[in-house]
C-alpha positions in Angstrom: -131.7 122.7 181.9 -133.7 124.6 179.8 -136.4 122.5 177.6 -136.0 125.0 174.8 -132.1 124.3 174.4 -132.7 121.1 174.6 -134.9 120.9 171.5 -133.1 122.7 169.6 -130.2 120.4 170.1 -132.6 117.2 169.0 -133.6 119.3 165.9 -129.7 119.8 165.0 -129.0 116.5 166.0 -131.5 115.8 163.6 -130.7 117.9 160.5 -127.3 116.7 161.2 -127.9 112.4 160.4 -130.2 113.3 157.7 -127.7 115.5 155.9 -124.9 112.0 156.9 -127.2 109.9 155.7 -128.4 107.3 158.5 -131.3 109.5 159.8 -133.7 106.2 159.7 -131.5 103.7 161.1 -132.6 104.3 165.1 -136.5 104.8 163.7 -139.1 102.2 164.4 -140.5 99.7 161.0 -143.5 101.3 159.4 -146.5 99.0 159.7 -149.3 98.5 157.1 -153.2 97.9 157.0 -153.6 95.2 154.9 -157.0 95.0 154.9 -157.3 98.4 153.7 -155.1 98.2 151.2 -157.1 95.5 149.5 -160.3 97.3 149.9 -158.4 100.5 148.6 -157.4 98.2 145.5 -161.1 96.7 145.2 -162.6 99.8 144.6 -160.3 100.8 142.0 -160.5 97.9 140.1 -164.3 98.4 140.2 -164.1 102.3 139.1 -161.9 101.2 136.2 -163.6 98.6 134.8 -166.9 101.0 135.1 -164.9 103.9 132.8 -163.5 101.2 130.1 -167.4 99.8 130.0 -168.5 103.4 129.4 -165.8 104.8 126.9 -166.3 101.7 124.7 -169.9 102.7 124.9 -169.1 106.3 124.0 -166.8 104.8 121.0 -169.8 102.6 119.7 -171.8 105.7 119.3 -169.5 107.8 118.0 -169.0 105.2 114.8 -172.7 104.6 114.5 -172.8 108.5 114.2 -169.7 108.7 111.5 -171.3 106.0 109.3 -174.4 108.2 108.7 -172.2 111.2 107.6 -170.2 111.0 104.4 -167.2 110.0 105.4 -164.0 112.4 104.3 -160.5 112.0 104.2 -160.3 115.1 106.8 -163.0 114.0 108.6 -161.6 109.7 109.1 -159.2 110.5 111.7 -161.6 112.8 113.8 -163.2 110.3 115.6 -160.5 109.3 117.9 -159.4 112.5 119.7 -162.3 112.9 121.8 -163.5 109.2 122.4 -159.6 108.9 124.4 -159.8 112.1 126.1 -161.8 110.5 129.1 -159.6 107.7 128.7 -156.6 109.6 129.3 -157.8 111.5 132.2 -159.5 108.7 134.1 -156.4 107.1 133.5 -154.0 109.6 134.9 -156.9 110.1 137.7 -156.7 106.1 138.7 -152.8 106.2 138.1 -153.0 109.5 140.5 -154.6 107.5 142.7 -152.9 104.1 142.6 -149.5 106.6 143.3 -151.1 107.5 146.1 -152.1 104.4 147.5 -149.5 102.7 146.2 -146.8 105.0 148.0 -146.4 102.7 151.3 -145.3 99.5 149.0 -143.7 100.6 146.0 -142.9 102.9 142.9 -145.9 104.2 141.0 -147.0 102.1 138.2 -146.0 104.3 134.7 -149.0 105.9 132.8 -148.3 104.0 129.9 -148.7 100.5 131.4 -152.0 101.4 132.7 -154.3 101.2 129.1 -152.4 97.9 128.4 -153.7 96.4 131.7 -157.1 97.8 130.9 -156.9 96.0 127.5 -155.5 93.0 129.1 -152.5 92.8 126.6 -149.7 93.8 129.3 -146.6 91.4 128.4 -144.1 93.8 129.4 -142.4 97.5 129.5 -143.6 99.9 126.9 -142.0 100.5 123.2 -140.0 103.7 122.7 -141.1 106.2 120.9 -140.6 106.0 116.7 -139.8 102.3 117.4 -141.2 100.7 114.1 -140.1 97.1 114.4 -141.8 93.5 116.0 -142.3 93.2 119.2 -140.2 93.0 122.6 -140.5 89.2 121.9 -137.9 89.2 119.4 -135.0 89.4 122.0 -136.0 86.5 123.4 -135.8 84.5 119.9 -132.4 86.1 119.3 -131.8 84.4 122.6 -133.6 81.1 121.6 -131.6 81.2 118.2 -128.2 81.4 120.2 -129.4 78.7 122.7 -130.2 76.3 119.5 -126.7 76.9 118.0 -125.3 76.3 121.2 -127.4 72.7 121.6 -126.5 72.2 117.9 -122.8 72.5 118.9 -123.0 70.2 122.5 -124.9 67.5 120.0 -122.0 67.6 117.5 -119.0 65.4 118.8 -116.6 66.2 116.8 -116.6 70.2 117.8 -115.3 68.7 121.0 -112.5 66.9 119.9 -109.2 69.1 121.5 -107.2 69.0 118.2 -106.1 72.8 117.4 -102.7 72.7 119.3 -99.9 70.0 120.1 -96.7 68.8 122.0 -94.1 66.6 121.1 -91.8 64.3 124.0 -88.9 62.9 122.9 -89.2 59.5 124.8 -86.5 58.1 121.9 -85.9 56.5 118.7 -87.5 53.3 118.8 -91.5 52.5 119.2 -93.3 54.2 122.1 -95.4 51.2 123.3 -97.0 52.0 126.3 -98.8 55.4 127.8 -100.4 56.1 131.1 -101.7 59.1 132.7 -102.5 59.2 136.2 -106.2 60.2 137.3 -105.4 63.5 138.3 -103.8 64.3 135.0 -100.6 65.7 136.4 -98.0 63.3 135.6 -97.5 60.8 132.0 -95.2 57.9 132.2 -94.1 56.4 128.6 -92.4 53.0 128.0 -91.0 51.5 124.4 -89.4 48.9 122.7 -85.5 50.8 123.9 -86.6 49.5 127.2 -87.0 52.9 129.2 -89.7 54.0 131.4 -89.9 57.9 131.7 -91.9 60.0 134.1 -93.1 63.2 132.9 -94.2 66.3 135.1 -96.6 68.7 133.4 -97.0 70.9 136.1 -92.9 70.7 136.4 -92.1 71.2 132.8 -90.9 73.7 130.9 -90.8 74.7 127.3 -87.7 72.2 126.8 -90.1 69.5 127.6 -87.7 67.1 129.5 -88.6 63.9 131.6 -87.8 64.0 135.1 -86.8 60.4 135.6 -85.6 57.8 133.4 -85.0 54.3 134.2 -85.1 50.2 132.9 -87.2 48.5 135.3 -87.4 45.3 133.7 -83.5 45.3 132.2 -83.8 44.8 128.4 -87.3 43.6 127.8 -89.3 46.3 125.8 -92.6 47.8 127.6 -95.8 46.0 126.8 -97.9 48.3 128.8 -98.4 50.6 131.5 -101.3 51.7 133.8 -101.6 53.8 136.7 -104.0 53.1 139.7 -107.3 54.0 140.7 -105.8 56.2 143.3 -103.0 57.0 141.4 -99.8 56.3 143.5 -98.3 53.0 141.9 -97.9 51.9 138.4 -98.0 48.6 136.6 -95.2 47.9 134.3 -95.7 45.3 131.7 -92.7 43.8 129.9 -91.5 41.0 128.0 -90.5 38.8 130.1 -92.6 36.6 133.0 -93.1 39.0 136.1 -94.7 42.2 136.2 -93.5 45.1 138.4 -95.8 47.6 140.8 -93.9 51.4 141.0 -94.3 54.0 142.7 -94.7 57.5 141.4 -91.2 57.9 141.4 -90.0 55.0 140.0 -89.2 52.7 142.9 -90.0 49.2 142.8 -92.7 48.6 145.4 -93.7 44.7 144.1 -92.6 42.2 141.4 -94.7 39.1 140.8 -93.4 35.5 141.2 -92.3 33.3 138.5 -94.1 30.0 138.3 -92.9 26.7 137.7 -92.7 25.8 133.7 -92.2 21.9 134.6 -95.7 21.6 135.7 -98.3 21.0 133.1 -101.5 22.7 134.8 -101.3 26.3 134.9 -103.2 26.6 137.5 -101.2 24.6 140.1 -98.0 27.5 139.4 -97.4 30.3 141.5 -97.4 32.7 138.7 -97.0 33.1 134.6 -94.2 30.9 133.0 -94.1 32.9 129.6 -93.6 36.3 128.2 -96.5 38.8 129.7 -98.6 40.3 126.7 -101.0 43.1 129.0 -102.2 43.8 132.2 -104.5 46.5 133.4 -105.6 47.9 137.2 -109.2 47.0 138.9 -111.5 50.0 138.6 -112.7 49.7 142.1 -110.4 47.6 144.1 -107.1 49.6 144.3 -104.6 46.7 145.0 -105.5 44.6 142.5 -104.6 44.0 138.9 -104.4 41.5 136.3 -101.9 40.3 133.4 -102.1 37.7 131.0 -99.6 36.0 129.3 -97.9 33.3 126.8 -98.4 30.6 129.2 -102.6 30.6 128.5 -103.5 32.3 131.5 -105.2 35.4 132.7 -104.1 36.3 136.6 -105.2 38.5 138.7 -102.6 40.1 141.8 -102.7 41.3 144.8 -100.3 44.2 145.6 -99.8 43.3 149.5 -99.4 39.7 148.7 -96.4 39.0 146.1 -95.9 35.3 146.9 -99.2 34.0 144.3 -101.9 35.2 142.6 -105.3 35.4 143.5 -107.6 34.1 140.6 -106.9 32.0 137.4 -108.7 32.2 134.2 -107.7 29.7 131.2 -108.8 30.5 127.8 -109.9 27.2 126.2 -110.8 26.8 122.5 -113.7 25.3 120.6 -112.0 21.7 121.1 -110.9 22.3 124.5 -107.3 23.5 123.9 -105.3 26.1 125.6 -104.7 29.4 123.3 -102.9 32.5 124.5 -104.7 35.2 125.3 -102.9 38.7 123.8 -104.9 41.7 125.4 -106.9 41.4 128.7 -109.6 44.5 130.5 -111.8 44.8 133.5 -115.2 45.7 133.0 -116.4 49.7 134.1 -117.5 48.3 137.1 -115.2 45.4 138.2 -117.2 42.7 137.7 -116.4 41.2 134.3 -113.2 40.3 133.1 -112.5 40.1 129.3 -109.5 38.5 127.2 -108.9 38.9 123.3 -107.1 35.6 122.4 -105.0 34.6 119.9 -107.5 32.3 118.1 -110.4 35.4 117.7 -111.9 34.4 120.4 -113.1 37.1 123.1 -113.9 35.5 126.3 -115.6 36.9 129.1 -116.0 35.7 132.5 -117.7 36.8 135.7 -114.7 38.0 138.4 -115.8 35.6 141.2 -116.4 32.2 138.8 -113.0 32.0 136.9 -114.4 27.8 135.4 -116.7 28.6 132.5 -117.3 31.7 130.5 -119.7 34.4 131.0 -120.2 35.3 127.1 -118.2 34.1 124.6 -117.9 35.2 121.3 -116.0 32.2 118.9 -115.8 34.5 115.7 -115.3 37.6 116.7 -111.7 38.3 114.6 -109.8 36.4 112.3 -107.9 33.7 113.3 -104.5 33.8 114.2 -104.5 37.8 114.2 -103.8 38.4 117.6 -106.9 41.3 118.8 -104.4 44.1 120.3 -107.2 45.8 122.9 -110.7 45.6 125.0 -112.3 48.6 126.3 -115.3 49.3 127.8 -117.6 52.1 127.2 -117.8 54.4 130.3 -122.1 53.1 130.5 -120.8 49.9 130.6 -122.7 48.1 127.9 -120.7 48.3 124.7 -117.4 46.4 124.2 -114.7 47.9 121.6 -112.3 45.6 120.5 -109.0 46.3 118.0 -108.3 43.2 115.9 -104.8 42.4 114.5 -107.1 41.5 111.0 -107.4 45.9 110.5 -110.8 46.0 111.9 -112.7 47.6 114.9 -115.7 46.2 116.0 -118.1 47.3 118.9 -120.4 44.5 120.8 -123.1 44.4 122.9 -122.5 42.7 125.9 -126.0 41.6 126.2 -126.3 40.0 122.7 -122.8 38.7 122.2 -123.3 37.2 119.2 -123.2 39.4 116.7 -120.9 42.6 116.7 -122.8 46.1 116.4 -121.1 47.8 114.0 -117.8 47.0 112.3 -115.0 49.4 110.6 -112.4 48.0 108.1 -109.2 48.9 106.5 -107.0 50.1 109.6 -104.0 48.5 109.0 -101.9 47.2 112.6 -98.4 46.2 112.5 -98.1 45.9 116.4 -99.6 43.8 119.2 -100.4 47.0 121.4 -102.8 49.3 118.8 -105.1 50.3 121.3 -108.8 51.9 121.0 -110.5 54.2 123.2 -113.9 56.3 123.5 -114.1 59.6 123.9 -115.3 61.4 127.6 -119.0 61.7 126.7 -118.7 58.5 125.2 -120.3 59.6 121.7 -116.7 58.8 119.6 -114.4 55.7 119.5 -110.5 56.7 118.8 -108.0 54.7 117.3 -104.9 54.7 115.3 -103.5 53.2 112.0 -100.5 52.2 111.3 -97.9 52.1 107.9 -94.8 51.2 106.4 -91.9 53.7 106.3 -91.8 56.3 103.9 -95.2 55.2 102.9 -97.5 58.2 104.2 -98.3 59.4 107.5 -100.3 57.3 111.3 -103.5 58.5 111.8 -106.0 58.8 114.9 -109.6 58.0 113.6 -112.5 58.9 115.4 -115.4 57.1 114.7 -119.6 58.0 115.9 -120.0 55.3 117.9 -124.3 54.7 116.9 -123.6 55.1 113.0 -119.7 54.3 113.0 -119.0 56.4 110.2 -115.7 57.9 110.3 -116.3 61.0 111.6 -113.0 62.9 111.5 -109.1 62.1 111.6 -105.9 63.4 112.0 -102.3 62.7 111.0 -99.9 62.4 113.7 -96.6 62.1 112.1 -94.8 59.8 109.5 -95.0 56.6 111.5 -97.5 54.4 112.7 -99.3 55.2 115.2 -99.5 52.5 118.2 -100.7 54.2 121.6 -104.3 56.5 122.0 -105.3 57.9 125.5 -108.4 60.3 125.9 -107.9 61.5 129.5 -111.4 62.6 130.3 -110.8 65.1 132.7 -107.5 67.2 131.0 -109.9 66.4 127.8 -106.2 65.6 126.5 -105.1 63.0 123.8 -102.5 61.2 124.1 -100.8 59.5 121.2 -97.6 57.0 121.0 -95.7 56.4 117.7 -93.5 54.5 116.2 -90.6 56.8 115.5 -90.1 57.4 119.3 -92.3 60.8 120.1 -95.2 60.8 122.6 -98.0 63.4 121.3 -100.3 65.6 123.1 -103.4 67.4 121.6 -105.0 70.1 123.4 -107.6 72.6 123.1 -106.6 76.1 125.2 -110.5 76.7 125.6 -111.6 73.1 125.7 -108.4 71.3 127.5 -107.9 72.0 131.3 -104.1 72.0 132.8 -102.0 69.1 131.6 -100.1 70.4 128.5 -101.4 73.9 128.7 -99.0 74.2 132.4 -95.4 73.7 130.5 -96.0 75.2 127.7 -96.5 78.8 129.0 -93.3 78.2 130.7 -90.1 79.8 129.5 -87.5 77.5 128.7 -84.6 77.6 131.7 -81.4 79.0 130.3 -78.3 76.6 131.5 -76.0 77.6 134.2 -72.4 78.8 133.0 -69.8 78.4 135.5 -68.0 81.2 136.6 -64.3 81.9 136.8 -63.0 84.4 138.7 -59.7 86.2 136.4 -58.0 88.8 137.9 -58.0 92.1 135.5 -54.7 93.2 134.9 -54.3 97.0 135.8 -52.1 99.6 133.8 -50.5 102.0 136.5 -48.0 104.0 134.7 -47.0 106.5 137.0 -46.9 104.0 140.2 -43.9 103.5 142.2 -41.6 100.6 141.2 -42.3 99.3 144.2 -46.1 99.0 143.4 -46.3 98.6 139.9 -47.4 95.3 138.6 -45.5 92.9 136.2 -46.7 93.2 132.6 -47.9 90.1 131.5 -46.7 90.2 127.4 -48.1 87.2 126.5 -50.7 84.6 127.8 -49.0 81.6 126.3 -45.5 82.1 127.9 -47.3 82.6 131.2 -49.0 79.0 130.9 -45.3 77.5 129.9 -44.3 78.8 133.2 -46.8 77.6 135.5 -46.5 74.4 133.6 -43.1 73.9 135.0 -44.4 74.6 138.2 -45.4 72.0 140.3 -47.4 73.2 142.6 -49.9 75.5 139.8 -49.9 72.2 137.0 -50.4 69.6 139.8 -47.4 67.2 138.4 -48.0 63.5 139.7 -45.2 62.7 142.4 -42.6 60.3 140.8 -42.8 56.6 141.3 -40.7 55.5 144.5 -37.4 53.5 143.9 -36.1 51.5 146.5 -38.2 49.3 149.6 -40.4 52.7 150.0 -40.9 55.8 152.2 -43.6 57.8 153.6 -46.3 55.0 153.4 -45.9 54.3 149.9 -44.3 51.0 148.6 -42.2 50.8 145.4 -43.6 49.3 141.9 -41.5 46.2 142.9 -40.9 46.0 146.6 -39.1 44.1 148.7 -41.8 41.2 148.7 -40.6 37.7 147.6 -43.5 38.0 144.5 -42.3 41.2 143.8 -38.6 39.8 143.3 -39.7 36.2 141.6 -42.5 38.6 139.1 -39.2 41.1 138.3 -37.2 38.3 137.6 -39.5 35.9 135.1 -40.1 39.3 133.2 -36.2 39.6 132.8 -35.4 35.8 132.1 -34.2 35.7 128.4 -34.0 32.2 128.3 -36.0 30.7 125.2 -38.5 28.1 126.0 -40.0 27.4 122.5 -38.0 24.1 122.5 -38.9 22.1 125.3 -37.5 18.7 125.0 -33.8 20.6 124.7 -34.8 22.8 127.7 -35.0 19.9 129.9 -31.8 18.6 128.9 -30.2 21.4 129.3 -30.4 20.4 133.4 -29.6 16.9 132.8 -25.8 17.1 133.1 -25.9 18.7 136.3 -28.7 16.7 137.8 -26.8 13.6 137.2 -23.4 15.1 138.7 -25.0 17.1 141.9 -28.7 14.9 142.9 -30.3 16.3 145.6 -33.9 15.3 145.3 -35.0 12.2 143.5 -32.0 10.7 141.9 -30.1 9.7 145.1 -33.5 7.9 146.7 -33.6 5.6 143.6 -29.7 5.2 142.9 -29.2 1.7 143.5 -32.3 0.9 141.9 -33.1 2.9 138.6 -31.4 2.1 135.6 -29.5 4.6 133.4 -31.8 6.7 130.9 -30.7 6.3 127.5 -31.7 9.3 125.8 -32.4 9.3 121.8 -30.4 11.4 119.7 -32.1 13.7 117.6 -29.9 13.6 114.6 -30.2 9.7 114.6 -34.1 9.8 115.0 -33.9 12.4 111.6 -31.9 10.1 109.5 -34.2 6.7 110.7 -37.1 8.5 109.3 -35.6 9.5 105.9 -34.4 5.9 105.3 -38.4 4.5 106.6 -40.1 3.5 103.2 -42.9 5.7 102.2 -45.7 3.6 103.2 -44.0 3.6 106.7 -44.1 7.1 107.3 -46.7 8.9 109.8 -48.8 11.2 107.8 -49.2 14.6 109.5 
């Protein structure tokens, strides 16, 4: 082949990937001499520094010069133009050669950066031209300013608080005394004092916001309280009676506690609670296990797998030694600590695995006799919020038990549940008030929980409010009240799923049964043959298929006679058939029995057949009283002889 051809074919082939674009790609890495790159850069450094040491020289000089001449207002900006000539050039001529050099490992370094190296003020890309304001700095404290305003707002609580919109469920008319939401978020369950239990689907809702499931586990004792698990697949139900139930998601009963034995004195020795339950709450870490106390003194905790007893025993014991009935019962964050809010003030904590003596104990810590309504735990674990029945909230230090930490007044209670509960990051404490009807409006109260001033508050609704839940992760509050609604609050920027999932949701239209009718069709020129009846009026046609049988489905007529075709008369041929037929006919009047009897005494003694002719020899003639005689006996008896009736 001929060489010449076949470089002109590389050179096409050549032109031809250049003009597509991937002429490089089969071309081997360039390679660089380090070494002389650095030497390269030495140098220039070198000459550099040598021109700025001589034009600062030059620009001495040149002042000295101008302060011997009398100076001029055309002659005081002369100075300048020729003292940065040099400058310029030996600038351009380093930046010439820098481009050069620089050509193998970058762009070339703009002219204008080049005197703010020299002057060692370089803190980024030149000005514009005509720009007359501060520097390039100032973007950054725009950015600094919006940063702050943004810490300002993460340090501010209450901007967190999802308040701005709200749903209403319809659990019913009477108190909403228990909430739960599971860990996920996705479903709510409500109970209240009408005894129903309803599971609600966010993610399954619609706008009509309807529960999916309904149901009375615990017959007709009202809801104390209700808890989902850890793990979210079972839920305690808390009623008024003796024995807790464990449900599943869907309602079905999965385990119901034992009752114990109210004829023994000890508490400890029964199988279970005697008395009305009061609360009851899940372990944090251990998922089968939960506890309830109850009238009976006790606090129990439950295994899930093991129905037949409980597994621990605490007994609440007053100053003098006595037993007092513990109304509200929690687990510590961690599982370790169990607390109980008695009906004496008292709040007693003990350690899980020593249920004898008390771990801290706090003898004053509400009023007596005012039945504290809820424990909770701060998510760090070392703060204690309890809700007293005496309208206070008080938060404690479990490390210094004696005293509480801060203490809020004037929330009026009227119920046994009033719950409390802190906020996600742990910064507010929530709780609700209650009032009298037709006396103003519940409230949720959040409180700072270092200085405890009240902080914000909203009204819920007309009634009292009884149930609070802050769901950290839907960011959701939950509210109960007292005229039968459950409320949620949500934030569409702060708030995640939850509430936000039904309420985009068009609200299902209801299905209409159909009925087929048959159109009635005018054919006025058809054949006799083919032309349709005209139906004149709806209402005769219904009196006509009402005297059909077979279109108004008549009842067959009862059967007369000993039966046919399977089916046996109203009064057969059976012997209680006949006897039943014939006591309903008897006419005979029985309202005088004394003269019914003797009405068969005449033909008794004529025609014996049973008893009479057994004793004939030996039973004497009855002599039976007349009634006329009797009458006229008594009229003649004195006064004082007559029976008084």
């Amino acid at each position: 082949m001929d060489p010449s051809k076949v470089g002109k074919e590389s050179d096409e082939d050549a032109d031809m990937a250049s003009i597509m674009g991937f002429s490089g790609f089969g071309k081997k890495a360039r390679t660089f001499d380090l070494d002389a790159i650095f030497e390269q850069t030495r140098r220039t450094a070198i000459e550099r520094s040598q021109h700025v040491l001589e034009d600062r020289m030059k620009e001495d000089a040149g002042e000295g010069s101008q302060s011997a001449k009398p100076s001029g207002p055309a002659k005081r900006d002369k100075p300048q133009g020729p003292a940065k000539a040099p400058r310029k050039q030996e600038s351009e001529s380093s930046s010439g050669d820098s481009d050069s050099d620089s050509s193998l490992i970058g762009p070339p370094v703009p002219p204008s950066l080049t005197a703010e190296e020299e002057d060692g003020d370089f803190v980024g890309p030149p000005l514009p031209p005509g720009y007359t304001g501060s520097t390039a700095n100032d973007d950054d404290d725009d950015d600094d300013d919006d940063d702050d305003m943004q810490d300002d707002e993460d340090d501010n609580p209450v901007k967190k608080i999802p308040d701005t919109h709200e749903i209403s469920l319809q659990h019913g008319t009477k108190v909403v005394s228990a909430l739960a939401l599971d860990p996920s978020g996705a479903r709510l369950v409500t109970g209240g004092y009408d005894f129903d239990v309803r599971f609600w689907d966010f993610a399954g809702m619609d706008a009509a916001l309807q529960a999916f499931r309904s149901l009375q586990p615990c017959e007709c004792h009202q809801i104390k309280s209700l808890q989902y698990s850890n793990t979210g697949d079972v839920v305690l139900v808390v009623s008024g009676n003796a024995q807790a139930k464990v449900l599943d998601r869907d309602g079905f009963n999965v385990m119901e506690c034992v009752k114990g034995d109210q004829y023994i004195v000890d508490m400890a020795n029964t199988k279970g609670h005697t008395a009305m339950l009061n609360s009851g709450c899940w372990h944090p870490k251990i998922k089968e296990e939960f506890m309830t106390c109850s009238n009976d003194g006790t606090v129990r905790t439950w295994d899930v797998n093991s129905d037949k007893k409980h597994k621990a025993v605490f007994k609440p014991r007053s100053l003098q030694g006595k037993r007092v009935i513990p109304t509200c019962c929690s687990y510590s964050r961690d599982g370790r600590l169990v607390a109980a809010g008695c009906q004496d003030g008292t709040i007693q904590i003990w350690d899980r695995n020593l249920s004898v003596h008390t771990k801290f104990h706090c003898r004053q810590a509400h009023d007596p006799g005012s039945d504290p309504s809820c424990l909770a735990f701060s998510y760090d674990g070392t703060t204690l919020a309890s809700r007293g029945g005496d309208d206070t909230l008080k938060t404690w230090d479990i490390r210094s038990f004696k005293k509480p930490l801060n203490v809020a007044t004037g929330l009026t209670t009227a119920f046994s549940m009033t719950d409390c509960c802190f906020s996600p990051d742990d910064k507010l404490l929530v709780t609700g008030t209650s009032v009298k009807k037709d006396e103003g409006n519940g409230k949720l109260v959040f409180f700072d929980r270092t200085s405890f001033q009240k902080v914000y508050e909203i009204e819920v609704t007309n009634a009292s409010v009884v149930r609070c839940l802050w769901h950290p992760k839907l960011n959701q509050i939950m509210v109960g009240t007292a005229n039968g609604l459950a409320k949620v609050y949500y934030d569409p920027v702060k708030s995640h799923r939850g509430a936000k999932l039904c309420v985009v949701k068009s609200q299902r239209k209801e299905r209409i049964a159909e009925t087929l009718t048959q159109d009635y069709i005018i054919t006025p020129h058809a054949l006799p043959m083919f032309r349709e009846a005209r139906q004149r009026s709806t209402r005769k046609q219904l009196e006509k298929d009402r005297l059909d049988p077979m279109k108004s489905h008549k009842p067959e007529p009862p059967v007369s006679g000993p039966g046919r075709g399977g089916r046996v008369a109203a009064h057969g041929g059976t012997l209680s058939s006949f006897i039943v037929k014939n006591i309903a006919l008897d006419k005979t009047d029985d309202s005088n029995p004394r003269a019914a009897i003797l009405r068969h005494a005449k033909e008794a003694s004529e025609n014996p057949y049973w008893v009479a002719p057994a004793y004939k020899e030996t039973q004497p003639e009855p002599v039976f009283a007349e009634e006329e005689e009797e009458d006229e006996e008594t009229e003649n008896e004195p006064e004082w002889k007559k029976r008084k009736i």
